[in-house]
Each structure stands twice: as structure tokens, then as C-alpha cells.
Steps between C-alpha positions, in 0.01 A plus 500: 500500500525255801533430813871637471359833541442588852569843660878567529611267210767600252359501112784616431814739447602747272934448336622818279751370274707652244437245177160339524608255250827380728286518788227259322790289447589456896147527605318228270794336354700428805235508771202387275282711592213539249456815289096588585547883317673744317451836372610889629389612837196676507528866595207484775708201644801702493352811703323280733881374556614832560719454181317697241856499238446096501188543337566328162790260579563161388358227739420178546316284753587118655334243719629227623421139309344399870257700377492744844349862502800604527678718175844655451464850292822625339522888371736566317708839617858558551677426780647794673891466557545566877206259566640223657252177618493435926600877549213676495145525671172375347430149353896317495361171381235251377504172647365152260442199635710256266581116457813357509689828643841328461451471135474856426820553475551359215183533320577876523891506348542756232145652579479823552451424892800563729494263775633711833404216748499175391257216682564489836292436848481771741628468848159480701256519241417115383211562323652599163849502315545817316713588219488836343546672173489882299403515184571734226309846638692431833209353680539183758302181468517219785460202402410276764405133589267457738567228764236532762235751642638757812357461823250847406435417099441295227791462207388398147676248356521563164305291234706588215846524439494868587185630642335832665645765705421442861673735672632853381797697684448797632811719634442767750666745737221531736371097532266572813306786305504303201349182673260766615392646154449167351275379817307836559431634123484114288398310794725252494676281806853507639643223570829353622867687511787330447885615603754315255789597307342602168828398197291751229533798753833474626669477133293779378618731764835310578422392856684259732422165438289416820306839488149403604180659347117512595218451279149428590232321278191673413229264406135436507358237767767230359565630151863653494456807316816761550852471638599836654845537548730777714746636252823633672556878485698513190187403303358796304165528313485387169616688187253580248424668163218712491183408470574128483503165647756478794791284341484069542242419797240752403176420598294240719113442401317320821150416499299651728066416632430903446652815401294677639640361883848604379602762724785665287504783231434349138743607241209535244119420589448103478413413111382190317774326349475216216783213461665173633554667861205733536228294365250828501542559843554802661913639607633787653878560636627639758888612612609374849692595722879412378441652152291148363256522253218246601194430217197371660236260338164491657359077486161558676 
């Protein structure tokens, strides 16, 4: 543990994939992310998930060669057929903070990454040139190069080739009462909003190029934390199998000072946990408001 750790940060997010073993292929040998763990989920994990029928499958665990906090989880489950990534409420993407974004492209031909938008700046937003990716469970991954800090927080450049998440996606129909949730029951800050026309949504739901969207960041004191995003009324909430993981961008683990100031219903009462990402420390999750499953690890 380290200074990394401060109320609000990401440790990490949780992929569901439908071949561990192709997935390790994209995830450590294409990104080069480390492999920290494997094994079968552990059943208590999977109920405090509110996924009890992913109790038992394959997974693995990766961290980032920086050496950050900060640890990708894939499950593997299959991928429902109608589910379709930037569609749907809940988690819509993870964003890493990468070297060298304009390489990616090609570091990433005949992976088992799709790239839907290569790297590219974004009309008002210096601080960052995006470029954006689903992998094989359907779930999206930004990859982004960070050029500067905003005027309200602080962007980590990356210190290895690809590094930690640092900011995770979340797509709503009600963005006000979301911002709400996240600042009245996990006590975190909201910070700015930003009207631009968003390329991801306007493909997915076949919008006129121009269409503007709003998002608003959601961070703590100058740590950018979440991205919540408007979804246009076509969007639906996501498919998924009983009792398991919601398909791609399932889960977001934050750290947190306490549980016990959390003022939102745990899934399961907060348990000791063992491993790269728990450490023995305590976690608990919690479902928000657009559908979002959101595991909680308590650093004080």
C-alpha cells in the first residue's frame, strides 16, 4: 500500500470475458499488464457481488508494471447476445492512462481488441487524447494520453507504457440524482460539466454528427474519480444472466477512509478479504443508482 490510496481512488475494475485464456492474451500480452493472480472466484466474493452463479469461475488478476494500486479482474462468463457496449446503463468504460497513445494502433493489430475510435484529441478538452477500444466480453477500454492537468484536477501521466485506471465511465439516465448518490451516500465531490459532442455516443445510438452531450466529473478534492454521462433515451439497462456479473464493464472497487460512513445499503455485511487488491482489509459493495455495482475497500 501507498500513498496511491486515498479516499475515492480506483483499485480497480472488474472485465467478464468469455475465454480467460484469449483475454490473458490482450490483457498481459498486448497491454503488458502483469498477471498478480489466478484461481476460481470465491463463492463469498461472488454473493457479496450480487452474482452468486459466478462463484467458481475462471479468473485472473493484473497490475500495471508502474506498479500502481490499481488491478484489472477478468471473470470469465458469457457474453449475452443482445448486449451491445455504449448502449446500456451502469459502468460503459474503464479509462488507462497510457504512453505513446498513437502507437496503439498498431501494437494492438490482430489482438483480440477492436479499435472503435482511434487516437484523436477532443474538441475542448486539451488535457488528454483518447482512443478507445472493446475487448472480447464486449467491454470498452480508453486508452488515453495524458497531456496536461484540467483547470479542477490532477491527470496522471502514466509511468509505464500502459498504466492504472483513472477514471471509470459511468452512463446514466438521471445524471443530477446520480451526481447526488455518489456525493451524499460515498462522500465524494462533483466537479466540472462539460457540453461536447461525445463520437462513442452518437455511433452507438446513430446520432447526428454534431449532437452534443453532458457529462460531469465526479472526483475527490482534485483526484478525478468517475465520468457520469447522460445516455439518450434509446439506452436501456443492461442485459444480464442470472445471478451473474453484468456483461464487459462489471464492477468498480474505490477505496474508501470508513465503511462504516458509507451511507448506502451493503450488498453483503463488509468482510475481510485476502489478495493483491484487498490486502486484509475490510470491502463491502453497494449498487447505485443506474444499475452499477460499486465494491468498496476500507484504507483507514
Amino acid at each position: 500500500m501507498s500513498n496511491f490510496l486515498t479516499h475515492g481512488c480506483i483499485m480497480g475494475g472488474v472485465v467478464t470475458t468469455p475465454n480467460l485464456d484469449a483475454a490473458l492474451e490482450d490483457y498481459h500480452g498486448r497491454l503488458g499488464l502483469n498477471i498478480v493472480e489466478r484461481g476460481e472466484l470465491a463463492a463469498d466474493l461472488a454473493a457479496s457481488w450480487k452474482c452468486p452463479a459466478n462463484g467458481g469461475a475462471r479468473t485472473a488478476t493484473l497490475q500495471p508494471q508502474s506498479g500502481a494500486h490499481c488491478f484489472i479482474r477478468l471473470v470469465e462468463q458469457p457474453v449475452p447476445d443482445e448486449f451491445m457496449p455504449v448502449r446500456t446503463y451502469g459502468w460503459a468504460a474503464f479509462e488507462l492512462t497510457v504512453q505513446d497513445v498513437y502507437g496503439w494502433p498498431g501494437r494492438l493489430k490482430g489482438s483480440g481488441f477492436d479499435i472503435v475510435g482511434p487516437p484523436k484529441p477532443i474538441e475542448g478538452l486539451p488535457y488528454f487524447i483518447p482512443m478507445q477500444v472493446t475487448g472480447r466480453g464486449r467491454e470498452m477500454i480508453y486508452l488515453n494520453e495524458v497531456a496536461e492537468n484540467t483547470l479542477s484536477s490532477d491527470l496522471p501521466k502514466a509511468a509505464s507504457l500502459t498504466d492504472h485506471i483513472f477514471i471509470v465511465i459511468l452512463a446514466t439516465h438521471d445524471r443530477e440524482a446520480n451526481l447526488a448518490w455518489l456525493q451524499e451516500k460515498i462522500g465524494l465531490d462533483v466537479g466540472g460539466t462539460y457540453t461536447l459532442e461525445y463520437t462513442m455516443i452518437n455511433k452507438a445510438f446513430g446520432l447526428p454528427d454534431g449532437t452534443q452531450s453532458s457529462i460531469t466529473m465526479v472526483q475527490k478534492d482534485r483526484l478525478p474519480i468517475i465520468e457520469v454521462d447522460d445516455y439518450p433515451e434509446p439506452a436501456t439497462a443492461r442485459p444480464q444472466m442470472p445471478g451473474c456479473l453484468p456483461p464487459g464493464n462489471a464492477l468498480v472497487t474505490l477505496a474508501v477512509d470508513r465503511l462504516d460512513a458509507i451511507n448506502a445499503a451493503f450488498i453483503k455485511p463488509p468482510a475481510v478479504r485476502g489478495g493483491a487488491i484487498y490486502a486484509g482489509r475490510r470491502s463491502a459493495t453497494v449498487v447505485g443508482m443506474a444499475g452499477e455495482l460499486l465494491e468498496l475497500v476500507e484504507i483507514s
